[in-house]
N, C-alpha and C positions, 0 to 999 in steps of 0.2 A: 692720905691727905690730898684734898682737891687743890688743885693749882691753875694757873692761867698765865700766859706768856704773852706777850704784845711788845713786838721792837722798839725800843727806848728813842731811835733815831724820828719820832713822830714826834716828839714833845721837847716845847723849851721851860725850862727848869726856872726857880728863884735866884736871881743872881748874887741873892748869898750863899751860894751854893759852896762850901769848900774846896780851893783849888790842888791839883795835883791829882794822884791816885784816890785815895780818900775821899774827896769831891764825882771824879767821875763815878767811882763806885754807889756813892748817893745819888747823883745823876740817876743811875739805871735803877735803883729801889723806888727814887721820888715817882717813875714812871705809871706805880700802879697804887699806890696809895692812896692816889683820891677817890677811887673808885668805893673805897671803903670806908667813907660814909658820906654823908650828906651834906651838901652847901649851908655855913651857918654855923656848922658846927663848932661849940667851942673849946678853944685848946690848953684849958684847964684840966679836962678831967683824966688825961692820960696816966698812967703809972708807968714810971719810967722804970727800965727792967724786967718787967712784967713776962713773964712766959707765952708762947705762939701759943694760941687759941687754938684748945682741938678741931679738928676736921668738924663736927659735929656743930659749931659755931663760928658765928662772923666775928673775925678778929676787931670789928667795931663795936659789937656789944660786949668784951673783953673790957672796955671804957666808958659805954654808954647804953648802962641799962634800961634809960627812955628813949632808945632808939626811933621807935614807933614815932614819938610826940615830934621829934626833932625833924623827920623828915617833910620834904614840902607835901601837901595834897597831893592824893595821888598815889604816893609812894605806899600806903598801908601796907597792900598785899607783898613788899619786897622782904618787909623786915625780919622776915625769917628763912629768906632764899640768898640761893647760891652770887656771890660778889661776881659770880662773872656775867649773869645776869646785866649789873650796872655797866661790868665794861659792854657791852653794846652800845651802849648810848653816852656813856660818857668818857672814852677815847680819844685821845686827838682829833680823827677824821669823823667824829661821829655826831650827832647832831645836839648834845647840849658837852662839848668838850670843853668850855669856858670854865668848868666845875674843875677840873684836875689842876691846873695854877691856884686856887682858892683855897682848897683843900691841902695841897701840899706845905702851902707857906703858910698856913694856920697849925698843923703838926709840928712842922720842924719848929714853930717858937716853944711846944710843949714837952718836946720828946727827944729832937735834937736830930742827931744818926741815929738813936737806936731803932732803927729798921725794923730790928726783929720781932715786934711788936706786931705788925703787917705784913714782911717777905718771912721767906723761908727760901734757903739753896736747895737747888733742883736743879742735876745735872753741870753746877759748876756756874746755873745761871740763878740770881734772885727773882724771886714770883713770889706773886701775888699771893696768901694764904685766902681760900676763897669759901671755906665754913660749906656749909652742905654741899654733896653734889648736887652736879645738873641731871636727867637724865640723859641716856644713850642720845634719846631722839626727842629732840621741842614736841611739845604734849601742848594742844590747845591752852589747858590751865597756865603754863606756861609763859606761852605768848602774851595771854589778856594780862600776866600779873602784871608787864608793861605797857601793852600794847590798847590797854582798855582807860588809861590814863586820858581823859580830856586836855591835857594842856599840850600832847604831842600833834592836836590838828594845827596848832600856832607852828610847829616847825617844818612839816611839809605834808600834802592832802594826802587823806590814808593811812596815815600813820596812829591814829585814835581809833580804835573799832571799837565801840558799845557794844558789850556781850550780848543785847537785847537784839542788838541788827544781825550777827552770827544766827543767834537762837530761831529765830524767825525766818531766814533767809533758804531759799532753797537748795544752799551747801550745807543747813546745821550740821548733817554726820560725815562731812569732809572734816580730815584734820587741815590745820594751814600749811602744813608743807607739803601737803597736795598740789595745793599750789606754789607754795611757795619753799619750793626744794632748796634752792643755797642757803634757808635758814634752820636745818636740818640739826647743825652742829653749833655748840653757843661757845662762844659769843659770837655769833651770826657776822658778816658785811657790815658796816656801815650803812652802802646804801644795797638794796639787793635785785635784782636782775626784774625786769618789767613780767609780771604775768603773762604768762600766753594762754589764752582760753582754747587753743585749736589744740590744745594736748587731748581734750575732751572733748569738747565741739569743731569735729570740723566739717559740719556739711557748712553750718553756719559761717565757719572759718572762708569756705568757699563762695559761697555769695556773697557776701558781702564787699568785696572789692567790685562786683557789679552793679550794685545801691547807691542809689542818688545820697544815701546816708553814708557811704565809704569814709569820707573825710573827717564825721563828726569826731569835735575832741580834739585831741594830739596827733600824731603821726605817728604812735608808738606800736609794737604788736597789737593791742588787743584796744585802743582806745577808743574806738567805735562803738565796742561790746558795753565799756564801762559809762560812755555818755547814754546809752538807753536804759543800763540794768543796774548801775553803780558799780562795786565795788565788792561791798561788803554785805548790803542788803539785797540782795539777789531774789526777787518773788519767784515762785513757782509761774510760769505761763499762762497756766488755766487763773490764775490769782490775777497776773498783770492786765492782762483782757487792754480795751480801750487806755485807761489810764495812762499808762506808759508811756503813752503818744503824745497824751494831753500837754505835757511840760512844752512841747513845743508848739502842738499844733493845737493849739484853745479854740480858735473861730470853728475848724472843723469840728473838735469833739461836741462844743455847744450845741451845734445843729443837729448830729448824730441823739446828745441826750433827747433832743425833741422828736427826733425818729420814730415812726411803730416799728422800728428794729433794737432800741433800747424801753420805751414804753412797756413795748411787751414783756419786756422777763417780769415785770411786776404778776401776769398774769402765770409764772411757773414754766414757762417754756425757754427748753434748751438747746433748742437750733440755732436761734440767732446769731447774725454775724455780727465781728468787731470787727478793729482797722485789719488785721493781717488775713480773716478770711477773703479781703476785695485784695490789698494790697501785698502780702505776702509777709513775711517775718522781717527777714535780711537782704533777699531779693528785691528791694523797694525800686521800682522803676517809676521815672515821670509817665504822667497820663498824656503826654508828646512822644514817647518813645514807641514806634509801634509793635515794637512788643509787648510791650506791658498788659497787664490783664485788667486794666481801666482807659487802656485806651478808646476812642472811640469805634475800632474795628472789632476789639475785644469786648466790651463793657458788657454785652448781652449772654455771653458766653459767662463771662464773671457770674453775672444775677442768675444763671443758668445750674451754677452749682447746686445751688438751694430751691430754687423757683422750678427745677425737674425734676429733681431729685424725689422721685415715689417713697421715701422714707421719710425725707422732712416734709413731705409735703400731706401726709398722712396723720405725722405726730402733732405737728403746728395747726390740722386743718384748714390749711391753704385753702378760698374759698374756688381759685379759680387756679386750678393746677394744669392746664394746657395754655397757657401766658406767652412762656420764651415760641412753643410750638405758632401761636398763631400772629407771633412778630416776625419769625421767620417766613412765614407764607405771607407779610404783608409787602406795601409796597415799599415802606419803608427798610424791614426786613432785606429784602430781596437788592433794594440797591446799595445796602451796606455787603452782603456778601458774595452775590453776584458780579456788582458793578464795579468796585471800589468807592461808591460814590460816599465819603466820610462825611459830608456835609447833608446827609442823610439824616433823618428823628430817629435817636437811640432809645435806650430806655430811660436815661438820664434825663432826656430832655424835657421829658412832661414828668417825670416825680421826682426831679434831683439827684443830688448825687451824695449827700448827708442828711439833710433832712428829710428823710423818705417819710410821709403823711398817708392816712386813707382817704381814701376818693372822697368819704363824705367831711373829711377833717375840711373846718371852713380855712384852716391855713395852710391848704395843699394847694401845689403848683396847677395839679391838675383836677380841679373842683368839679367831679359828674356827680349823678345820682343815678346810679343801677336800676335798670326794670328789665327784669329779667336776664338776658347775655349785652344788649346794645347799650351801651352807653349814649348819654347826652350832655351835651353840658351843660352846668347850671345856669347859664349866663353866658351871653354872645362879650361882654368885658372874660371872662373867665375864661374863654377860649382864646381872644384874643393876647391872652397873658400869657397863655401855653403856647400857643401856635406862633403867633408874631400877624404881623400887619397881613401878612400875604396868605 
């Protein structure tokens, strides 16, 4: 026979509670009773007398064989699993524990003391009669039969996962106490210990306290991870691309969709860069930092990975694949790496720095029309757009 224990010193009782020995003794039974059934229910249908419900069944369907109907939204997938399932969530400390004062004072008008209708002595102590087991170990199934419930986002964020967001997500063949180990055994915590993503990820773990992004979120283990990637819905990387960014940074992503670096995949090619080939994943430094790899000392080196690279520059057909080569031998080139002089023309300055255009796009920064290797510009206005007054 499945059982479940939970110290009675959590809960205060109906204060008709009967005084004396007698009373305290119902005190400790009233403690797990409401677990087993549902808010509303009413306290007519009990049989008083009635024998403890085999292990095989919930000692509430012993009384109420429209179980199902009687429970709120939600509840469907419970009504044929284990009562200690319920105690998770509705405990004293647990997040709808209003339910066990409701519950109990609605029984005892039907049933009285007879207890034994719901405990059963175990070890000298009254518990909870809890109808199927649990298994050994919370099995995803499990979890969702609560945890998939919509009305648990109203009591604290996370605590609702739509099996669709799981199914989809780039953890679907994690179980949850993968990550979320102290729920291993049920009735699980109350509340249970923050995720730590660096159990798995920790190169990421390790950058990221040096990201302009360190702070986003909370202050909690992982709540940086959870403001870019959620929670629950987790993309694969190769999936998140650009988007992931967008939530915050919209003016950029906008310019970027105008880019011949997003225009192009229409045409099938798969070098193109998103935000983390310029800016990194986790490592996100300001373009003020001189480290960073959009700095103005770096920026050419950045566009360098793709624009030298003999591989992308081969498969993309890059028209003019010695570019970074012949900005370094400029003079422009030359006083950014020779000199220090940062106030030097990078590569950003004539094609921008997100919406990167073709020479002949009429809404590029820098507006030439190619004849053969030399450039001209199309217009002394068009130069003077790029260049500046001097």
């Amino acid at each position: 026979m499945d059982t479940v224990r939970i110290s009675p010193l959590a809960f205060r009782f109906p204060p008709r509670t009967a005084p004396g020995l007698a009373g305290l003794l119902l005190g400790a039974l009233l403690l797990l009773t409401a677990v087993s059934a549902a808010a509303g229910t009413s306290p007519g249908l009990a049989r008083k007398g009635a024998a403890t419900a085999p292990p095989a069944q919930s000692p509430c369907r012993g009384c109420h064989d429209d179980l199902g109907k009687r429970l709120p939204p939600g509840h469907e997938n419970l009504t044929g699993r284990s009562l200690t399932l319920c105690v998770s969530c509705h405990r004293a400390e647990g997040v709808a524990a209003p339910l066990m004062e409701r519950i109990h004072a609605a029984h005892e008008s039907s049933i009285g003391q007879d207890c034994a209708q719901c405990h059963t002595e175990v070890g000298g102590t009254q518990v909870l009669i809890t109808g199927p087991p649990v298994p050994a170990r919370a099995t995803n199934a499990v979890c969702l039969a609560c945890h998939q419930m919509a009305s648990l986002a109203k009591k604290r964020a996370g605590l609702s996962v739509p099996p669709a967001h799981l199914d989809g997500s780039a953890h679907a063949r994690l179980a949850c106490t993968q990550c979320h180990a102290a729920a291993r055994s049920l009735p699980h915590a109350p509340k249970l210990e923050q995720v730590r993503c660096d159990g798995c990820h920790q190169k990421p773990n390790t950058d990221m306290p040096k990201s302009v992004h360190a702070m986003l979120g909370d202050t909690g283990a992982s709540a940086g991870c959870v403001a870019c990637h959620g929670a629950h819905q987790v993309q694969p990387v190769a999936t998140d691309g650009n988007p992931l960014c967008t939530t915050c940074h919209r003016g950029e992503a906008m310019r970027v969709a105008a880019s011949i670096h997003a225009t192009a995949r229409g045409d099938g090619k798969r070098n193109l860069p998103t935000c983390t080939t310029c800016h990194t994943a986790h490592a996100v430094k300001s373009s003020r930092d001189p480290a960073s790899p959009t700095s103005r000392a770096h920026i050419h080196e950045t566009c360098a990975t793709c624009h030298a690279d003999p591989k992308v520059i081969a498969q993309e057909r890059i028209a003019r694949p010695r570019v970074i080569a012949l900005f370094e031998q400029s003079i422009h080139g030359r006083a950014i790496r020779e000199k220090g002089k940062l106030d030097a023309a990078t590569c950003t300055d004539c094609h921008g720095g997100h919406e990167i255009r073709r020479a002949a796009d009429p809404g590029s920064g820098w507006k030439v029309q190619w004849s053969g290797v030399q450039p001209r510009p199309a217009s002394s206005a068009q130069e003077y757009r790029t260049c500046g007054e001097d």
